[in-house]
VEXDO-560486 format. One line per field, with one value per residue: x, y, z of N, C-alpha, C in turn; residue number from 1. Coordinates in steps of 0.05 Angstrom, whole numbers, plus 5000, padded with zeros to 4 digits. Layout:
n.u [X:...]
n.v [Y:...]
n.w [Z:...]
ca.u [X:...]
ca.v [Y:...]
ca.w [Z:...]
c.u [X:...]
c.v [Y:...]
c.w [Z:...]
n [NUM:...]
This chain:
n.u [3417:3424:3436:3488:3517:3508:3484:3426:3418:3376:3370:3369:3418:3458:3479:3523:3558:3571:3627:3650:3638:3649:3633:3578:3516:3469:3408:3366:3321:3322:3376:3414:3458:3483:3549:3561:3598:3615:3595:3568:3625:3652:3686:3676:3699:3699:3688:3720:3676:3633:3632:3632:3578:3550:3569:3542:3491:3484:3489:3444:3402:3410:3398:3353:3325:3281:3251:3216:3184:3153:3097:3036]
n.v [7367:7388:7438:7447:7423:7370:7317:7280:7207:7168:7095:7021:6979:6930:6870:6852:6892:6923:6921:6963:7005:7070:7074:7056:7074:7067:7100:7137:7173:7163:7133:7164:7171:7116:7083:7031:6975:6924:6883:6812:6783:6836:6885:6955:7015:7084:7135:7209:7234:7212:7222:7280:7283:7251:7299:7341:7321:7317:7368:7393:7362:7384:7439:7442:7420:7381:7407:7401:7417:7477:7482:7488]
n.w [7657:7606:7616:7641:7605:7585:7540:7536:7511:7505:7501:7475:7490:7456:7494:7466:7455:7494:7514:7485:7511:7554:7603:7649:7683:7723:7757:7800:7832:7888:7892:7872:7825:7806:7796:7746:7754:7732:7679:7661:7641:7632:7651:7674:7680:7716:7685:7674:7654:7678:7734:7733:7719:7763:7794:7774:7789:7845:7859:7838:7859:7907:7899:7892:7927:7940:7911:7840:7807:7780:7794:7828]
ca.u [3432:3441:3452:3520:3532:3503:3461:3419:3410:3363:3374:3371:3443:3466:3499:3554:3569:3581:3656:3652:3623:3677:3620:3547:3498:3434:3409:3338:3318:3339:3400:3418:3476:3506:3558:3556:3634:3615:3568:3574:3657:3665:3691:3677:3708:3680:3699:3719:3658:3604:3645:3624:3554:3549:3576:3526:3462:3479:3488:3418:3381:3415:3398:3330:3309:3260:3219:3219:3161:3134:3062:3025]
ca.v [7356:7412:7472:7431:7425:7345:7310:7256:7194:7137:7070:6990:6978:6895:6861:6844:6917:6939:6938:6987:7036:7073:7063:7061:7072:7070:7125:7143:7200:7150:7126:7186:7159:7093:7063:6996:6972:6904:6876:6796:6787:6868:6906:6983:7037:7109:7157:7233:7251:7196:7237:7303:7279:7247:7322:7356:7323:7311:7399:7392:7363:7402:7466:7439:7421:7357:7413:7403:7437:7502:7482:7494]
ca.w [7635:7589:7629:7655:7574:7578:7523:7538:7486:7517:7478:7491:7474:7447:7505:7455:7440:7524:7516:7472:7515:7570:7626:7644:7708:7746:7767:7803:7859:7911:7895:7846:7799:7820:7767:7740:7753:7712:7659:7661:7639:7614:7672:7667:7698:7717:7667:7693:7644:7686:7747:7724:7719:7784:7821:7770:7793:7871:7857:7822:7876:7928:7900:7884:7955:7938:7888:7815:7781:7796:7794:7860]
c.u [3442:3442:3472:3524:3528:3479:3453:3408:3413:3371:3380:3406:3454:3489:3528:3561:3575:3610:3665:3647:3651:3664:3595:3538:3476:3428:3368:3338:3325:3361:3419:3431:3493:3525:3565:3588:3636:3595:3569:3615:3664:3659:3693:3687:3691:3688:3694:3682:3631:3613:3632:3591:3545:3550:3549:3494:3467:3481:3462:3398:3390:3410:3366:3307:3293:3233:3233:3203:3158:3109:3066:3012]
c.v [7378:7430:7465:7426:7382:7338:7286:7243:7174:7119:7047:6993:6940:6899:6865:6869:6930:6943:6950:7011:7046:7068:7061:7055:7071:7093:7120:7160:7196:7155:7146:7169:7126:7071:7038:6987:6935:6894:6846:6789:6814:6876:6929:6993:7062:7128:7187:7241:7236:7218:7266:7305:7277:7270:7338:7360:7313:7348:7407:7390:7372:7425:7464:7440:7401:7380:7410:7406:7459:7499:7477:7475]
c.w [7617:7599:7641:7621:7568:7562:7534:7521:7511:7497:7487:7470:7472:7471:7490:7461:7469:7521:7504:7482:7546:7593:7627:7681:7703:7755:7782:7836:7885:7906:7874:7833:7811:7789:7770:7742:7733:7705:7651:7660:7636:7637:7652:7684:7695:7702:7672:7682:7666:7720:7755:7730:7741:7803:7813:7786:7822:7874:7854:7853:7908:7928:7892:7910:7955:7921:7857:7792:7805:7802:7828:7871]
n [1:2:3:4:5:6:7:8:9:10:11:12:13:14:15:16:17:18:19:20:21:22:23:24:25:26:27:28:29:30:31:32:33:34:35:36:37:38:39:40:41:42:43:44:45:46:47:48:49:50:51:52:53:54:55:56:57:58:59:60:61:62:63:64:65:66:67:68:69:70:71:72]
């Protein structure tokens, strides 16, 4: 996240307030980043920046190998 220049802010966000936002995903070690393309009626699209994210961390765990601590 931040050595690619990204901040991360967790937060429950109000249904109402989703089409306010430009997109939003899923993400987990499986399925790395998968974006949400709709939220009941509020279609989202992928925004270059969710884009960016998506190349950063399939870079991440390609240069990682399946390690991510140093402990022994």
């Amino acid at each position: 996240g931040k050595q690619k220049g990204f901040t991360i802010h967790e937060a429950a966000i109000p249904l109402a307030e989703i089409d306010e936002y430009d997109g939003a995903f899923v993400t987990s070690t499986s399925s790395k980043i998968v974006p949400i393309r709709q939220i009941d009626a509020v279609s989202l699209q992928i925004p270059s920046i969710l884009r960016e994210l998506m190349q950063a961390y399939d870079a991440f765990l390609k240069e990682s190998q399946g390690v991510f601590s140093d402990k022994s």
